[in-house]
PyMOL Python script that loads the backbone (N, CA, C, O; Angstrom):
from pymol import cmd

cmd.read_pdbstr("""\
ATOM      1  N   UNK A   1     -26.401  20.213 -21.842  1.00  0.00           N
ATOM      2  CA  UNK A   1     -25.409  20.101 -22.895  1.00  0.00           C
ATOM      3  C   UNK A   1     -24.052  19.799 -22.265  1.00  0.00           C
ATOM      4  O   UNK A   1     -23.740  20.275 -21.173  1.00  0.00           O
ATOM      5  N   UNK A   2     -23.373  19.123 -22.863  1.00  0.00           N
ATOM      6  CA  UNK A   2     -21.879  18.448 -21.778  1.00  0.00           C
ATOM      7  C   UNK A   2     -20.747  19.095 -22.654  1.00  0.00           C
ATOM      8  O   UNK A   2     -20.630  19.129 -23.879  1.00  0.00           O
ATOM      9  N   UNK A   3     -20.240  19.413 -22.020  1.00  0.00           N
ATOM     10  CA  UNK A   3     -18.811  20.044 -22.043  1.00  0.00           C
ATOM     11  C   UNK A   3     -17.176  19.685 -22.100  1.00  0.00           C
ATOM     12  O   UNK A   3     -16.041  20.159 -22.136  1.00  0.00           O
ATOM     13  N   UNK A   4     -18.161  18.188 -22.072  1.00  0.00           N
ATOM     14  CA  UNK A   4     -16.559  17.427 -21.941  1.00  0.00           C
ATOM     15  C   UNK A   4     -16.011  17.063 -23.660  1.00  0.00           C
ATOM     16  O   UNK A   4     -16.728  16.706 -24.595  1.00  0.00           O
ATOM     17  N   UNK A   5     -14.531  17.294 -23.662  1.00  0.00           N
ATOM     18  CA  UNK A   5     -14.097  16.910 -24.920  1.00  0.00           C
ATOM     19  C   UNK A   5     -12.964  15.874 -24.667  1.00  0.00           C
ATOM     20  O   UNK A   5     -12.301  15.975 -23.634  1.00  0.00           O
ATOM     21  N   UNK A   6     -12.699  14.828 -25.612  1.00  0.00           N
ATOM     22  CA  UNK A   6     -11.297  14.443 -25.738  1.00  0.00           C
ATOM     23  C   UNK A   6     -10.520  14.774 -26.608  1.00  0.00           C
ATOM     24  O   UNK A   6     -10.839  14.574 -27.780  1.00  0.00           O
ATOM     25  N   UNK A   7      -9.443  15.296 -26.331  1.00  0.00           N
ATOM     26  CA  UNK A   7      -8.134  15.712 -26.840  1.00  0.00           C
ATOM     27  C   UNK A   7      -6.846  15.552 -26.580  1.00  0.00           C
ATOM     28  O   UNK A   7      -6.252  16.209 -25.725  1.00  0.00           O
ATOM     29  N   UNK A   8      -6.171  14.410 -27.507  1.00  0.00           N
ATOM     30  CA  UNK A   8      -5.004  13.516 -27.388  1.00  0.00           C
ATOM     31  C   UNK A   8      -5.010  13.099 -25.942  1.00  0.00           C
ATOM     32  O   UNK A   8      -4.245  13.460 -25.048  1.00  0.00           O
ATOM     33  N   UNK A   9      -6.038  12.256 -25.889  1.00  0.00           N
ATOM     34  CA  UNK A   9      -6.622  10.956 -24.925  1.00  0.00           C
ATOM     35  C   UNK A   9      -6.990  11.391 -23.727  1.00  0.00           C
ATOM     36  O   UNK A   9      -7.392  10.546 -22.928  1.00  0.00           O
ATOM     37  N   UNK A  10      -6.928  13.126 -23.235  1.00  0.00           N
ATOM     38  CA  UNK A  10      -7.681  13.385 -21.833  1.00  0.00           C
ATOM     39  C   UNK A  10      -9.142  14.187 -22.305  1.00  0.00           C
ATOM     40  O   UNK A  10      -9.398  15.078 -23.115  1.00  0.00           O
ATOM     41  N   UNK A  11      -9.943  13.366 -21.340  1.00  0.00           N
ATOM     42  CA  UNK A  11     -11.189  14.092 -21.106  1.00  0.00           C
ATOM     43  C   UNK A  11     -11.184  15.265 -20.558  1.00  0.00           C
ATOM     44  O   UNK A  11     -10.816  15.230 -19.384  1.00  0.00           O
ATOM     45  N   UNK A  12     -11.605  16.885 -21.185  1.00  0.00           N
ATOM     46  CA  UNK A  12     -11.644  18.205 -20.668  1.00  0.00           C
ATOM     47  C   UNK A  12     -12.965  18.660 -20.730  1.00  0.00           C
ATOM     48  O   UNK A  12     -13.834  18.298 -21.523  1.00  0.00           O
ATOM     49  N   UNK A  13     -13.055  19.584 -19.721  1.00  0.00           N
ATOM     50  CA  UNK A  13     -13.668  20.506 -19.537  1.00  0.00           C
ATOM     51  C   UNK A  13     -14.000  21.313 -20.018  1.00  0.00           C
ATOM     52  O   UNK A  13     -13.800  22.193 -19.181  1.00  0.00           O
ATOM     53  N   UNK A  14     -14.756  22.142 -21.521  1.00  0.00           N
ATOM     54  CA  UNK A  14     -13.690  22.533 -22.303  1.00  0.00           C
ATOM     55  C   UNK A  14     -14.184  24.333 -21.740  1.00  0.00           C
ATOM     56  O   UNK A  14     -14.010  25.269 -22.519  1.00  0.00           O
ATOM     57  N   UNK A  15     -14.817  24.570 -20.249  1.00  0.00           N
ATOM     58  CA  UNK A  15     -14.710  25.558 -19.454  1.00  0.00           C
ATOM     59  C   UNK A  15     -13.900  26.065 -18.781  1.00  0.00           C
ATOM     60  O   UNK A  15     -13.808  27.167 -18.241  1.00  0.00           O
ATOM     61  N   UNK A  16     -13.078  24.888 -18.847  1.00  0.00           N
ATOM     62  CA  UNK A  16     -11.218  25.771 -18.276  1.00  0.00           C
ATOM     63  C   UNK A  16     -10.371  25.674 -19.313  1.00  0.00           C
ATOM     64  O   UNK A  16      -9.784  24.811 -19.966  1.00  0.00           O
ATOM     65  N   UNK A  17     -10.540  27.208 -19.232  1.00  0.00           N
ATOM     66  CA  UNK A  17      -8.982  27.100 -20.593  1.00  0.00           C
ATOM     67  C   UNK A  17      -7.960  26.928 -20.629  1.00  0.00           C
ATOM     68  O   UNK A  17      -7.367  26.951 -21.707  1.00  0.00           O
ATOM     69  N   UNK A  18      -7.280  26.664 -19.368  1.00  0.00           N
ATOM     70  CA  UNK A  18      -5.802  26.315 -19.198  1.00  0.00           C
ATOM     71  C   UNK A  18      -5.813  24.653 -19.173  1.00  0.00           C
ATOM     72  O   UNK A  18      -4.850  24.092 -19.697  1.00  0.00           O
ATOM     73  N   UNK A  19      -6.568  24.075 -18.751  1.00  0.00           N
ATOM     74  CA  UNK A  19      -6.480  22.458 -19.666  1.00  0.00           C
ATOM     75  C   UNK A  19      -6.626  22.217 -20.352  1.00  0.00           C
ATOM     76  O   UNK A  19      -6.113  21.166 -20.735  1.00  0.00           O
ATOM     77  N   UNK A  20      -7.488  22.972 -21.197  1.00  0.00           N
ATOM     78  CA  UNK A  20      -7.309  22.911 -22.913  1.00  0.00           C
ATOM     79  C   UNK A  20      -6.428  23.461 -23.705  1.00  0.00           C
ATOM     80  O   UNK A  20      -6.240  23.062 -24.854  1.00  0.00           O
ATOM     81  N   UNK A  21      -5.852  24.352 -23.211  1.00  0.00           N
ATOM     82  CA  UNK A  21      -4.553  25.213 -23.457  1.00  0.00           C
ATOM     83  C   UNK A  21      -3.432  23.852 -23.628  1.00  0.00           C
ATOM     84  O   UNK A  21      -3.033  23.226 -24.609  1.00  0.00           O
ATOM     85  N   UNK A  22      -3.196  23.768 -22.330  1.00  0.00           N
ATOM     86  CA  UNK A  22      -2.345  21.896 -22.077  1.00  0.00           C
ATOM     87  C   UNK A  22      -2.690  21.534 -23.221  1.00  0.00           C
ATOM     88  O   UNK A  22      -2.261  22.038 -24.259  1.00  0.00           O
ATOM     89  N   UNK A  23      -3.288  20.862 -23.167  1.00  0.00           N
ATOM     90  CA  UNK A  23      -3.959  19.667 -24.235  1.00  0.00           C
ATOM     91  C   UNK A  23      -4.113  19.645 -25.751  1.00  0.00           C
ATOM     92  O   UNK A  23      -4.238  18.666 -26.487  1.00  0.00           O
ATOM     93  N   UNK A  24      -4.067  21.182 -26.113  1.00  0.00           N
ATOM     94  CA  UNK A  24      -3.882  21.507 -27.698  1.00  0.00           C
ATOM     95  C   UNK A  24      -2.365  21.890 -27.849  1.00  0.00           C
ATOM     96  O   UNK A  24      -1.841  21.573 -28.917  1.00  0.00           O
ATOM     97  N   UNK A  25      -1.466  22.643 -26.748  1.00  0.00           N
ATOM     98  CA  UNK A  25      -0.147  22.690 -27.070  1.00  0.00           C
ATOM     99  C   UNK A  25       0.454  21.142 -27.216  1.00  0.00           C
ATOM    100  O   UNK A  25       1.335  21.031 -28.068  1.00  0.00           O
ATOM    101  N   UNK A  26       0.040  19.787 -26.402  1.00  0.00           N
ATOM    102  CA  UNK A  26       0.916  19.022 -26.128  1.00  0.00           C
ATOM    103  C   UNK A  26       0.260  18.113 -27.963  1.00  0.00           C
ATOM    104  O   UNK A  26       0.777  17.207 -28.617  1.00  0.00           O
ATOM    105  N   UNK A  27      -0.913  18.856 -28.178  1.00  0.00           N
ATOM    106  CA  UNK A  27      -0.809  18.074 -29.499  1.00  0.00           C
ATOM    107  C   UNK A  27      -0.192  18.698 -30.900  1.00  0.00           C
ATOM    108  O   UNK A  27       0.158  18.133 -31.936  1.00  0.00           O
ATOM    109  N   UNK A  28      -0.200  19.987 -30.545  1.00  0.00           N
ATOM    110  CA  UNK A  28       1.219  20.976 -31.329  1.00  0.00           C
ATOM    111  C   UNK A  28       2.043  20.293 -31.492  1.00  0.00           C
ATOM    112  O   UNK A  28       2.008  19.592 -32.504  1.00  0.00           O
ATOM    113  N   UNK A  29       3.042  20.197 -30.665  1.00  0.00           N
ATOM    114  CA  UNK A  29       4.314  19.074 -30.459  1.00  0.00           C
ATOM    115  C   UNK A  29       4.037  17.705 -31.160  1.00  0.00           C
ATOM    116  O   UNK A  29       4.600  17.253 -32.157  1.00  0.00           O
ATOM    117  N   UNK A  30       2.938  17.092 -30.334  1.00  0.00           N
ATOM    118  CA  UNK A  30       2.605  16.054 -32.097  1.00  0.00           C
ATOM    119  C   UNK A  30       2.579  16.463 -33.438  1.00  0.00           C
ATOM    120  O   UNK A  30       3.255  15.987 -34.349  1.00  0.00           O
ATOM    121  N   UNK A  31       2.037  17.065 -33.485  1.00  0.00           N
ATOM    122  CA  UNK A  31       2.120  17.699 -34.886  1.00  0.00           C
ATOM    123  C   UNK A  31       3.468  18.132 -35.249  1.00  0.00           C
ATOM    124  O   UNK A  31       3.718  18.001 -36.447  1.00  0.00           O
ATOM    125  N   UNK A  32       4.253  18.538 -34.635  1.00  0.00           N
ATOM    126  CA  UNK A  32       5.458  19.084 -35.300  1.00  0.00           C
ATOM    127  C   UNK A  32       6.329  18.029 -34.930  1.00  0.00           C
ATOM    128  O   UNK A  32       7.512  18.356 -34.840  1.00  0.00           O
ATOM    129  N   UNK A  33       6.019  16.730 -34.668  1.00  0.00           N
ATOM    130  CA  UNK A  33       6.594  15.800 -34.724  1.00  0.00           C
ATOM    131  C   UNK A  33       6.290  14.926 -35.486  1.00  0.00           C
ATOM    132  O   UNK A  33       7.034  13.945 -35.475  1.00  0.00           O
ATOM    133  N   UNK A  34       5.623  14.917 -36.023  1.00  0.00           N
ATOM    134  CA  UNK A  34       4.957  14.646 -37.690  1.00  0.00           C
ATOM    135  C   UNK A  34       3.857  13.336 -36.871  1.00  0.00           C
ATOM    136  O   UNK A  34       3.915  12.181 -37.295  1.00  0.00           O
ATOM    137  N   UNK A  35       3.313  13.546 -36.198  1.00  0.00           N
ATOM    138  CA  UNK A  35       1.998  12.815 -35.422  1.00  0.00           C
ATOM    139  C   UNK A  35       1.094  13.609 -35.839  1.00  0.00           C
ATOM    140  O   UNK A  35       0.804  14.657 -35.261  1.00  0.00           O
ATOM    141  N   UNK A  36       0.367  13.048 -37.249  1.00  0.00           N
ATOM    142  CA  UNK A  36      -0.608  14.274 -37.510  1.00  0.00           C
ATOM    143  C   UNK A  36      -1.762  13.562 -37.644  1.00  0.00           C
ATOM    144  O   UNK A  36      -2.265  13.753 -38.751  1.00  0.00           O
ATOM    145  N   UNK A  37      -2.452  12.726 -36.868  1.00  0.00           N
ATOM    146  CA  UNK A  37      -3.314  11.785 -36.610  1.00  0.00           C
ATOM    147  C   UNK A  37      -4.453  12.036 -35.179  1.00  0.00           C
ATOM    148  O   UNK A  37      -4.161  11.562 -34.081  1.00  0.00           O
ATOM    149  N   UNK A  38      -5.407  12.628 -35.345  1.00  0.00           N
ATOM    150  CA  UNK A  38      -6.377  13.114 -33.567  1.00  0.00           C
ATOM    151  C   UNK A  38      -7.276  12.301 -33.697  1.00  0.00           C
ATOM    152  O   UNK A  38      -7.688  11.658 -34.662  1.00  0.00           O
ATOM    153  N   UNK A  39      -7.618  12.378 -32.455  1.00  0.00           N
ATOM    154  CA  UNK A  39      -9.038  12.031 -32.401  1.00  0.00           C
ATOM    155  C   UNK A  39      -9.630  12.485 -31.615  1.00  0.00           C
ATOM    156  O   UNK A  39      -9.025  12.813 -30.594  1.00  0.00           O
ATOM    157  N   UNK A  40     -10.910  12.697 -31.690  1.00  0.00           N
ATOM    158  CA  UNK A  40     -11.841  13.169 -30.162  1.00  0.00           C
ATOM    159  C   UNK A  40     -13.234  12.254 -29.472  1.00  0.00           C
ATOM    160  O   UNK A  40     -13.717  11.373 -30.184  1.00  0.00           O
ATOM    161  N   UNK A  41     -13.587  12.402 -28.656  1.00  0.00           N
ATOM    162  CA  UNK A  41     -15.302  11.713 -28.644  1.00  0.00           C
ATOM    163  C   UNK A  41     -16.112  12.848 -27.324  1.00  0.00           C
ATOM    164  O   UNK A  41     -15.751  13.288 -26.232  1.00  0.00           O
ATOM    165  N   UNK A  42     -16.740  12.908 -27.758  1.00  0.00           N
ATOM    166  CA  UNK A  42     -18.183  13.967 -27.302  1.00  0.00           C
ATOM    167  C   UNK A  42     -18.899  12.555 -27.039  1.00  0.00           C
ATOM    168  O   UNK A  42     -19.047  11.570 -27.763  1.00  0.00           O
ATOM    169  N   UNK A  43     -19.490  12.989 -25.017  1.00  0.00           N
ATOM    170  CA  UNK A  43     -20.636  11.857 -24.940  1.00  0.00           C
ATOM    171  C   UNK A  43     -21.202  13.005 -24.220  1.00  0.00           C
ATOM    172  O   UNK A  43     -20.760  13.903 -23.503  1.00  0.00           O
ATOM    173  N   UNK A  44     -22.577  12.568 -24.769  1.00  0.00           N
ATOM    174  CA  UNK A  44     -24.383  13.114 -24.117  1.00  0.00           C
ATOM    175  C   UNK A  44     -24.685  11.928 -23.270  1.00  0.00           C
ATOM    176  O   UNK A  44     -24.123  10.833 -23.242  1.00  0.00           O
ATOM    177  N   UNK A  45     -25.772  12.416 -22.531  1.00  0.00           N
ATOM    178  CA  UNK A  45     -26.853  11.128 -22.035  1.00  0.00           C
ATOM    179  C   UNK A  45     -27.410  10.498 -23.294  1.00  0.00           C
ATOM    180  O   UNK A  45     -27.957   9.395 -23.270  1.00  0.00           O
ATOM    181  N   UNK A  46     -27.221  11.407 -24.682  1.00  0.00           N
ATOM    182  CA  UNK A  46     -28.106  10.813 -26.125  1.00  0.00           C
ATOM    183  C   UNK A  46     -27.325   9.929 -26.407  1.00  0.00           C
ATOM    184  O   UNK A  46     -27.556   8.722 -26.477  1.00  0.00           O
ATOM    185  N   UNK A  47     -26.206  10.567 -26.611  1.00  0.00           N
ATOM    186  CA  UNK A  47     -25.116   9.897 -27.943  1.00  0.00           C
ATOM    187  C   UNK A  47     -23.512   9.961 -27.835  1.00  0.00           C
ATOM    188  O   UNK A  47     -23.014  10.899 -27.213  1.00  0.00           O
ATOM    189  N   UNK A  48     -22.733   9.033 -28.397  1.00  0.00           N
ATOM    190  CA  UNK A  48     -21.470   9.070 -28.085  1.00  0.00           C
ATOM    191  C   UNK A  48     -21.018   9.477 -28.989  1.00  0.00           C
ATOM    192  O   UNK A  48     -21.746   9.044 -29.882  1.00  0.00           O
ATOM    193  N   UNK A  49     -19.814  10.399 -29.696  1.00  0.00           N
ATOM    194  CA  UNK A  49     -19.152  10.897 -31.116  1.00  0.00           C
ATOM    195  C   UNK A  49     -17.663  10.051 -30.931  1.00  0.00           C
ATOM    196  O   UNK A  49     -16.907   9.816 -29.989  1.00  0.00           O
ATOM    197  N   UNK A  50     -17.693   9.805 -32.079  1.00  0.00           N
ATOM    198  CA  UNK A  50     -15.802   9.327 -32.061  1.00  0.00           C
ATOM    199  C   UNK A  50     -15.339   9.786 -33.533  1.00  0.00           C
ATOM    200  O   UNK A  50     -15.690   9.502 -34.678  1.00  0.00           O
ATOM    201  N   UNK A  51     -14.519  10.512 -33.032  1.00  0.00           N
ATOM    202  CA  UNK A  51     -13.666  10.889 -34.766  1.00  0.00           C
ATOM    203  C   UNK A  51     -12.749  10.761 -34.509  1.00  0.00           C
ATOM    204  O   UNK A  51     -12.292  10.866 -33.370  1.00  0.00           O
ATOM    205  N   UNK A  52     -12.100  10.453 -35.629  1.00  0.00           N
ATOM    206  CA  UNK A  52     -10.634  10.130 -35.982  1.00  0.00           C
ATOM    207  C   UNK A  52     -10.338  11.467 -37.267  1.00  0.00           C
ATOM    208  O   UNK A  52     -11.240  11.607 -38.093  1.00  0.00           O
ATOM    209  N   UNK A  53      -9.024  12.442 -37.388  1.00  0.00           N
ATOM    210  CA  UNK A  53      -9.122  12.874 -37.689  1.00  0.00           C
ATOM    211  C   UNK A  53      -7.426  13.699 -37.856  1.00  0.00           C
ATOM    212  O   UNK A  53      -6.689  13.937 -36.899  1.00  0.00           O
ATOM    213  N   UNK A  54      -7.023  14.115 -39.765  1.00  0.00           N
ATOM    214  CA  UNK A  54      -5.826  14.968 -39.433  1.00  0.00           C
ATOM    215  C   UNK A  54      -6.296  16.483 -38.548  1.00  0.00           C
ATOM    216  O   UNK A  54      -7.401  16.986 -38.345  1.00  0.00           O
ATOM    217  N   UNK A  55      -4.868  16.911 -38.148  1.00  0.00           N
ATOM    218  CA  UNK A  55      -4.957  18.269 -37.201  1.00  0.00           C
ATOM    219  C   UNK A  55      -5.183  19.004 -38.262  1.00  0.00           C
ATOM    220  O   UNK A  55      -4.838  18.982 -39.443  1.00  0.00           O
ATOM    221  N   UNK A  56      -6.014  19.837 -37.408  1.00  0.00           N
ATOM    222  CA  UNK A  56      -5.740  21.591 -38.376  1.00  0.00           C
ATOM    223  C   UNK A  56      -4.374  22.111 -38.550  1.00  0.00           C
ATOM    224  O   UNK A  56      -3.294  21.625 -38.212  1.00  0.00           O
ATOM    225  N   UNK A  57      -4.724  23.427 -39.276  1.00  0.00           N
ATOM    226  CA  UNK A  57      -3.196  23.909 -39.822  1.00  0.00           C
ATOM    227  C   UNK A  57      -3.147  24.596 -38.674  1.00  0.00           C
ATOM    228  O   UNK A  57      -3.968  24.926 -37.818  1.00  0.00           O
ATOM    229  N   UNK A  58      -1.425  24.810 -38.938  1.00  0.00           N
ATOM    230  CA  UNK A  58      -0.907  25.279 -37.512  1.00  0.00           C
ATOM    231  C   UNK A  58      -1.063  26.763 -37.414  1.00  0.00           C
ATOM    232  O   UNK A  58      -0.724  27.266 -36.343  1.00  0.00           O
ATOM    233  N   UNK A  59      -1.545  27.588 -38.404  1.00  0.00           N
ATOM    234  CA  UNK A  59      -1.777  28.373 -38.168  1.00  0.00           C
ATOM    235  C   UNK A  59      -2.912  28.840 -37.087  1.00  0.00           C
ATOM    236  O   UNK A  59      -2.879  29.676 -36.184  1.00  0.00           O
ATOM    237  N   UNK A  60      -4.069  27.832 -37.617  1.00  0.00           N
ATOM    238  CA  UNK A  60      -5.483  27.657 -36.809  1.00  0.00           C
ATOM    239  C   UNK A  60      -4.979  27.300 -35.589  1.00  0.00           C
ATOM    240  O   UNK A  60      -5.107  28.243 -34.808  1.00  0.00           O
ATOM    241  N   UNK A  61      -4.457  26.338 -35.082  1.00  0.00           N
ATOM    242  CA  UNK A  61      -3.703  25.703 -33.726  1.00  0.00           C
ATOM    243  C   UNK A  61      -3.042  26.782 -33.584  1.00  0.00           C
ATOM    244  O   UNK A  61      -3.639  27.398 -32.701  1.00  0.00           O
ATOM    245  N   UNK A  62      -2.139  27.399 -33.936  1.00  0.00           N
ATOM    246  CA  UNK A  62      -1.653  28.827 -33.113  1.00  0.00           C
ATOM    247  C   UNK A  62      -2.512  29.972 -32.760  1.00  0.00           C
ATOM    248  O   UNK A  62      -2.493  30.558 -31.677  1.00  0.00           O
ATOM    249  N   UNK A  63      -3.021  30.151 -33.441  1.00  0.00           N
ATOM    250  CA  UNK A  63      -4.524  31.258 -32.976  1.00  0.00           C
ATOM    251  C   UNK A  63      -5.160  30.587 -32.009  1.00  0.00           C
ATOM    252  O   UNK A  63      -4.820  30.991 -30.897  1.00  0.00           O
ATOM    253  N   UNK A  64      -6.155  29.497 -31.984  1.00  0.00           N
ATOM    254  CA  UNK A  64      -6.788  28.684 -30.334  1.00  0.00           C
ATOM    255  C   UNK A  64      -5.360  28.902 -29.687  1.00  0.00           C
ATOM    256  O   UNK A  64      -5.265  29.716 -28.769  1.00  0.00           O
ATOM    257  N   UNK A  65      -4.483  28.359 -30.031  1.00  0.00           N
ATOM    258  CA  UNK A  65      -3.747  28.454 -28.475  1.00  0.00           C
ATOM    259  C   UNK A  65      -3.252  29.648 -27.963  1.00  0.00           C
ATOM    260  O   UNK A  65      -2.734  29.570 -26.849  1.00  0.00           O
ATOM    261  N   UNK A  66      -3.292  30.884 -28.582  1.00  0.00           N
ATOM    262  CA  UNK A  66      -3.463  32.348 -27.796  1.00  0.00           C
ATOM    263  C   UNK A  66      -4.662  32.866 -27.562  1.00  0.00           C
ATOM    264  O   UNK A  66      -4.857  33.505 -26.528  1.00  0.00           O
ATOM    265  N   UNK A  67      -5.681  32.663 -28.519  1.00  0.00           N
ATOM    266  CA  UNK A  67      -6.461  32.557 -27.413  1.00  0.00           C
ATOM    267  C   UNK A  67      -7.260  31.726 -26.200  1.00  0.00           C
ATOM    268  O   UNK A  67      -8.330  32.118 -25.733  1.00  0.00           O
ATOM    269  N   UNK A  68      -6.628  30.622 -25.807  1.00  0.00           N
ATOM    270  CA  UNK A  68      -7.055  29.914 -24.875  1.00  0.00           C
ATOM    271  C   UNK A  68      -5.595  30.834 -23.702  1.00  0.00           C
ATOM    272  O   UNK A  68      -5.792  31.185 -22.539  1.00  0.00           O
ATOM    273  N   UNK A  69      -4.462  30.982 -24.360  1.00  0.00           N
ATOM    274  CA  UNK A  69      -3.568  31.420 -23.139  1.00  0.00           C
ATOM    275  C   UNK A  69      -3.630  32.527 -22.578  1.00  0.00           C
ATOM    276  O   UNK A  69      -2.914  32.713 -21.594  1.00  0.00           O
ATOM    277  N   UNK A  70      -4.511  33.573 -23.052  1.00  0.00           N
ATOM    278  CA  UNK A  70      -5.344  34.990 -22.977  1.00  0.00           C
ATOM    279  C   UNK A  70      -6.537  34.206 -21.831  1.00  0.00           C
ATOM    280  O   UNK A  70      -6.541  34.435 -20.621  1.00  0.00           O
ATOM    281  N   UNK A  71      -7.182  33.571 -22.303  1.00  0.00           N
ATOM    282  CA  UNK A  71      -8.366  33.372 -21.320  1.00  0.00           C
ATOM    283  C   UNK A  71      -7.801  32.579 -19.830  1.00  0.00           C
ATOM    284  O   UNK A  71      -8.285  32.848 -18.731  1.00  0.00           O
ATOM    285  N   UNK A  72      -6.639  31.516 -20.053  1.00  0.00           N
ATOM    286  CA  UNK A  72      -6.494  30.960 -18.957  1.00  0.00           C
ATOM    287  C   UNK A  72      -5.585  32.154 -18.251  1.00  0.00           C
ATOM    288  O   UNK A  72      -5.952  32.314 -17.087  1.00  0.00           O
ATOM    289  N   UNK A  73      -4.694  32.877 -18.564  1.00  0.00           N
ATOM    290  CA  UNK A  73      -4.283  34.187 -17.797  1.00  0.00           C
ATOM    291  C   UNK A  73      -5.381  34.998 -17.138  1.00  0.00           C
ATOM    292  O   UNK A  73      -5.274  35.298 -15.949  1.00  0.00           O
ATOM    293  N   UNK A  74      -6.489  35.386 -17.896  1.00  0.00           N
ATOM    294  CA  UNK A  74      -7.189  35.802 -17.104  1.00  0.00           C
ATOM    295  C   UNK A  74      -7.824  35.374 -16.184  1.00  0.00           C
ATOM    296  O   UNK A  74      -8.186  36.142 -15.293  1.00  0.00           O
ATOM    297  N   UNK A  75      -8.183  33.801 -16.147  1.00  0.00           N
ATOM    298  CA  UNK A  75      -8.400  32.901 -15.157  1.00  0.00           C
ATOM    299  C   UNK A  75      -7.950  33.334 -13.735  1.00  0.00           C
ATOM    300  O   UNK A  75      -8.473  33.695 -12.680  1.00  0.00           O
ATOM    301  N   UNK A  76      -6.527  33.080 -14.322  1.00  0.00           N
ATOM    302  CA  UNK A  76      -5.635  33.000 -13.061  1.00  0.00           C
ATOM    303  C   UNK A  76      -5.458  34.347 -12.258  1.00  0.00           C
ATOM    304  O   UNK A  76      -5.215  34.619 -11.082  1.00  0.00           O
ATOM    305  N   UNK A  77      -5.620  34.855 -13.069  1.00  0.00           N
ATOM    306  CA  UNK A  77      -5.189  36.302 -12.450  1.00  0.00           C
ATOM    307  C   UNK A  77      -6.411  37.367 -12.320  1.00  0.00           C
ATOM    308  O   UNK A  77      -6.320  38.339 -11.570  1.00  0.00           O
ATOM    309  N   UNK A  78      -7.260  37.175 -12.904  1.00  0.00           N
ATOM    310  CA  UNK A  78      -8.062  37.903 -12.916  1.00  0.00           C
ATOM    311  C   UNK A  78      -8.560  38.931 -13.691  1.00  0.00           C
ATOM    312  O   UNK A  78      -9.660  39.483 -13.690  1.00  0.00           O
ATOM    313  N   UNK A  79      -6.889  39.204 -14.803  1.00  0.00           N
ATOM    314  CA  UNK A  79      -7.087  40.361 -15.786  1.00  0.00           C
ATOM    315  C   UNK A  79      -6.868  39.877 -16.849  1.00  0.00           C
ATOM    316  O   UNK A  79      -6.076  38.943 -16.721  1.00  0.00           O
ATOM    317  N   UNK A  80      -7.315  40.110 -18.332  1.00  0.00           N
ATOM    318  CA  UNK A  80      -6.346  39.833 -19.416  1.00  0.00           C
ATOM    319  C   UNK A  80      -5.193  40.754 -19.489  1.00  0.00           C
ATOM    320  O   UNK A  80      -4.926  41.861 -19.021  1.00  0.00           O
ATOM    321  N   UNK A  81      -4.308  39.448 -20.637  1.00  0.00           N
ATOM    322  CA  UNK A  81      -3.009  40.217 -20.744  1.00  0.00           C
ATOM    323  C   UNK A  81      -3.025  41.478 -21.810  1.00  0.00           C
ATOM    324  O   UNK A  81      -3.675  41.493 -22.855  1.00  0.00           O
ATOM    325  N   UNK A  82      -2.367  42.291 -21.433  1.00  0.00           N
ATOM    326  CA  UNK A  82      -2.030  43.530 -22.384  1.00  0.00           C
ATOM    327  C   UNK A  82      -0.601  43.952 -22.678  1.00  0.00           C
ATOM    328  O   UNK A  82       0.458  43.778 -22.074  1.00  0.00           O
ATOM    329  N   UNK A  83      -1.004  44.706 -24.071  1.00  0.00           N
ATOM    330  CA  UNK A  83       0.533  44.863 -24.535  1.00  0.00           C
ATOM    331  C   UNK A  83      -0.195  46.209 -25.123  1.00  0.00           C
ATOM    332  O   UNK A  83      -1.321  46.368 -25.595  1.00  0.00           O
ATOM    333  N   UNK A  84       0.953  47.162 -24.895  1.00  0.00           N
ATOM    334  CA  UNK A  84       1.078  48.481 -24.919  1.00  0.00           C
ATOM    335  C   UNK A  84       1.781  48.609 -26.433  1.00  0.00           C
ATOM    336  O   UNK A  84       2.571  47.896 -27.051  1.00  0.00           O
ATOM    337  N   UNK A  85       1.192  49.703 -26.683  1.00  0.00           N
ATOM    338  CA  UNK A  85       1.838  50.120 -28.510  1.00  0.00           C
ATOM    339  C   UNK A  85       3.251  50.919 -28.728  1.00  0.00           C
ATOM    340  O   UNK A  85       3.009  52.025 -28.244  1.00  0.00           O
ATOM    341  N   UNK A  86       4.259  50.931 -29.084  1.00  0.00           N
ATOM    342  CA  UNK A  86       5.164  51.429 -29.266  1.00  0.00           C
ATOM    343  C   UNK A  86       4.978  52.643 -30.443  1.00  0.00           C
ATOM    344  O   UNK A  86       4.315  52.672 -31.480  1.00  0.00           O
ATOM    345  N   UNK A  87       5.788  53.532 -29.856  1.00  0.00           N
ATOM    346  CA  UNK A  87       5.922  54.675 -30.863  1.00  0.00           C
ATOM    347  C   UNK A  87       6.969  54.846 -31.150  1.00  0.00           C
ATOM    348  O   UNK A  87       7.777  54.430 -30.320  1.00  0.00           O
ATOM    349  N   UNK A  88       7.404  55.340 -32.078  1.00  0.00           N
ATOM    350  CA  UNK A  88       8.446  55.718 -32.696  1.00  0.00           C
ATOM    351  C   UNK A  88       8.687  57.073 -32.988  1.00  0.00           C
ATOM    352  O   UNK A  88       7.592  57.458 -33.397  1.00  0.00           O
ATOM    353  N   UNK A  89       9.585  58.179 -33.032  1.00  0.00           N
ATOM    354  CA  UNK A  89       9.422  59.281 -33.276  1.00  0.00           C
ATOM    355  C   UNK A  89      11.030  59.698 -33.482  1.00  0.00           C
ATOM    356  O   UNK A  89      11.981  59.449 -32.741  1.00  0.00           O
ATOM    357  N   UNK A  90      10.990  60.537 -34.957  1.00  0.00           N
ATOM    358  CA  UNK A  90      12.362  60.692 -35.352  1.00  0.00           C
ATOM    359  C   UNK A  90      12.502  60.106 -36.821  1.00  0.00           C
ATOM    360  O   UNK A  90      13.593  60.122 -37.390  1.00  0.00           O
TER     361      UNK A  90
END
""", "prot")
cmd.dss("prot")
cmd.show_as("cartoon", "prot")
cmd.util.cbc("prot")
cmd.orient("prot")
């Protein structure tokens, strides 16, 4: 099964999450530049895919892109990131 995706014209990996991380933020910025036009293509040894296609909502694009920046942190570092809970008292 192949793993490769295109997203706003680079072929990824889509097993490293910090190039896909890249690659969906830099099409954010399209999008909020009113470039709301993608495309992708998936090739097998079977078959080639080509879509043309508007972006998701940015809500959806903001959720993948924390969690792809959660996974490529842990990449890099080895841990995921954490955030500690605040209390309040008084």
């Amino acid at each position: 099964m192949s793993t490769a995706v295109k997203i706003s014209g680079a072929t990824l990996d889509m097993t490293d999450p910090c190039a896909v991380w890249e690659a969906l933020y830099a099409t954010k910025l399209k999008r909020l530049a009113n470039e709301q036009v993608a495309s992708y293509s998936i090739k097998s040894p079977v078959t080639q895919e080509d879509v043309n296609f508007a972006t998701a909502s940015m809500d959806q694009l903001n959720k993948e892109l924390r969690l792809l920046r959660d996974a490529c942190e842990a990449k890099r570092t080895g841990r995921r990131q954490r955030f500690a809970m605040k209390t309040r008292i008084g």
